[in-house]
C-alpha positions in Angstrom: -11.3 0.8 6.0 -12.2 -2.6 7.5 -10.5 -5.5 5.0 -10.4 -9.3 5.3 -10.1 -10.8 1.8 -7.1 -12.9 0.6 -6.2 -10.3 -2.2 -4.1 -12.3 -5.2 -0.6 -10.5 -5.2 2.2 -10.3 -7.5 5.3 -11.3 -7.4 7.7 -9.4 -4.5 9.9 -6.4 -5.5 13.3 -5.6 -3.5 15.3 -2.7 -3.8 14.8 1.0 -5.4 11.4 2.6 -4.5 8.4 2.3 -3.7 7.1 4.8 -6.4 9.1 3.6 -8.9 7.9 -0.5 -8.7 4.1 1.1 -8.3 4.4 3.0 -11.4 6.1 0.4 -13.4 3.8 -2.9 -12.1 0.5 -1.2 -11.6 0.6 0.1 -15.3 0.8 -3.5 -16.1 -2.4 -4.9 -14.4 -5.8 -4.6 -16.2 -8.3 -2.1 -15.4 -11.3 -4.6 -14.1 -9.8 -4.7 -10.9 -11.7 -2.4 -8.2 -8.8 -1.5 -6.6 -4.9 -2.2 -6.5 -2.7 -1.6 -3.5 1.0 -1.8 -3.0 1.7 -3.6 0.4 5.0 -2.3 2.1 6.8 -5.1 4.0 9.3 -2.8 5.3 10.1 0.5 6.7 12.2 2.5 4.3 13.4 4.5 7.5 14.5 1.0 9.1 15.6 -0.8 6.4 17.9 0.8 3.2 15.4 1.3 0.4 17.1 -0.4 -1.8 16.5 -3.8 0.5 12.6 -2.9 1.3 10.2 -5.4 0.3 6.9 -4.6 -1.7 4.1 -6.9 -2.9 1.3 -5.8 -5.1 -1.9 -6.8 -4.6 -5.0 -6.6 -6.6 -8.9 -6.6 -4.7 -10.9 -8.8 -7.7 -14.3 -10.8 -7.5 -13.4 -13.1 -9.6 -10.8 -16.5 -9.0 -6.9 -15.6 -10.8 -5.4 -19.4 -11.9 -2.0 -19.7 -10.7 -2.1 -16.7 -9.0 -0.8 -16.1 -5.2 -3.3 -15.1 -2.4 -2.7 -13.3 0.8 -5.1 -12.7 3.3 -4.6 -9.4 5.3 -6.1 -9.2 8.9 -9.3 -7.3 9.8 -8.7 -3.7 11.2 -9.1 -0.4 11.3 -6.9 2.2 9.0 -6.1 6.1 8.8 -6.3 7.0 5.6 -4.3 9.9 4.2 -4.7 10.8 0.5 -1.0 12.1 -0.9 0.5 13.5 -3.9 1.8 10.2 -6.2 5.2 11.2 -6.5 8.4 9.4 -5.4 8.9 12.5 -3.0 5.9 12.7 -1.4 5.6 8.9 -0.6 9.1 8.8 0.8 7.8 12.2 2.8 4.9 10.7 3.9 7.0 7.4 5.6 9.0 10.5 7.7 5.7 11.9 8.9 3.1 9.9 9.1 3.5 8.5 13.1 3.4 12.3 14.2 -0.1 12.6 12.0 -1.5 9.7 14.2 0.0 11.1 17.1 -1.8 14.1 16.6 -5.1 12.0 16.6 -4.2 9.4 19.5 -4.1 6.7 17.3 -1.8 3.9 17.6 -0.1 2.4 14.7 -1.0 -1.3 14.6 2.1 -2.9 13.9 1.3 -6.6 12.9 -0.3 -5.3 10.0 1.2 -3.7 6.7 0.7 0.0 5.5 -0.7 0.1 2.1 -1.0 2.4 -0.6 -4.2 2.0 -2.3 -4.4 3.2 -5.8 -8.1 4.3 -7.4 -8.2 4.9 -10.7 -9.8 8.2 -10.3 -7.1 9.2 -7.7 -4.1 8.0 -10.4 -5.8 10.4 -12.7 -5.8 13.2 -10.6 -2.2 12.6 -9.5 -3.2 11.1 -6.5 -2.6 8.3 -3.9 -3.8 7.0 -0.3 -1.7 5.6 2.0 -3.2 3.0 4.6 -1.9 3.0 7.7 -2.8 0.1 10.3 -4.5 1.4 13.7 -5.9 0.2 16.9 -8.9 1.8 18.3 
C-alpha cells in the first residue's frame, strides 16, 4: 500500500484497547467512506494499554467542515489480514516484528501501523493490520 493523503481523523482515544475504541467509533461513522483505519500512536508492548493513543481516520473524496486532517507519509506497508477480535489484535502487536523478520523487512518506525477496516472484511470477521516498511 503506497498512501499520501491527509485522511480527516477523529477525535484521539486514550486508554482501554484498541479493539474496543474500533468497535465502538467505527460503528459510528457512515458507510460512504472507502475505507476507515485506526492509527496506533503507541506500542501496547511499550506503553500500558490503558495510556496508548489511537486516532481514527476515515480515507473520503469529498471535503469534511470542521473536521481534522492528518497527512500520513508515503511508503511501503506489509499487510497482514487478522481475525477482528480484541485477542487477536493484541496477539498480532507480540508477533508481528518476527513476521517481517522472516521476510527481511524492516519496520519503518517514523510511520504509524494501521488497521484498516473494509467493509467486506468487518463482515467476514476480519481485519488488516498495516505495518510501516522500508524496502
Amino acid at each position: 500500500m503506497n498512501s499520501r493523503n491527509d485522511w480527516p481523523t477523529f477525535p484521539k482515544y486514550i486508554g482501554g484497547t484498541y479493539m474496543e475504541f474500533s468497535i465502538e467509533s467505527l460503528s459510528s461513522i457512515k458507510v460512504f467512506y472507502r475505507r476507515r483505519y485506526g492509527i496506533a500512536l503507541d506500542d501496547p508492548n511499550k506503553v500500558n494499554p490503558e495510556r496508548c493513543r489511537y486516532d481514527v481516520a476515515v480515507e473520503s473524496d469529498i471535503s469534511l467542515p470542521n473536521m481534522k486532517t492528518r497527512k500520513l507519509d508515503a511508503g511501503e506497508y506489509a499487510i497482514f489480514q487478522i481475525d477482528h477480535t480484541k485477542e487477536a489484535i493484541l496477539s498480532f502487536w507480540n508477533i508481528f516484528s518476527s513476521l517481517l523478520n522472516k521476510g527481511s523487512y524492516i519496520i519503518d518506525q517514523s510511520r504509524p501501523i494501521l488497521e484498516r477496516y473494509k467493509v467486506h472484511l468487518i463482515n467476514e470477521g476480519q481485519c488488516e493490520m498495516l505495518v510501516p516498511i522500508i524496502i
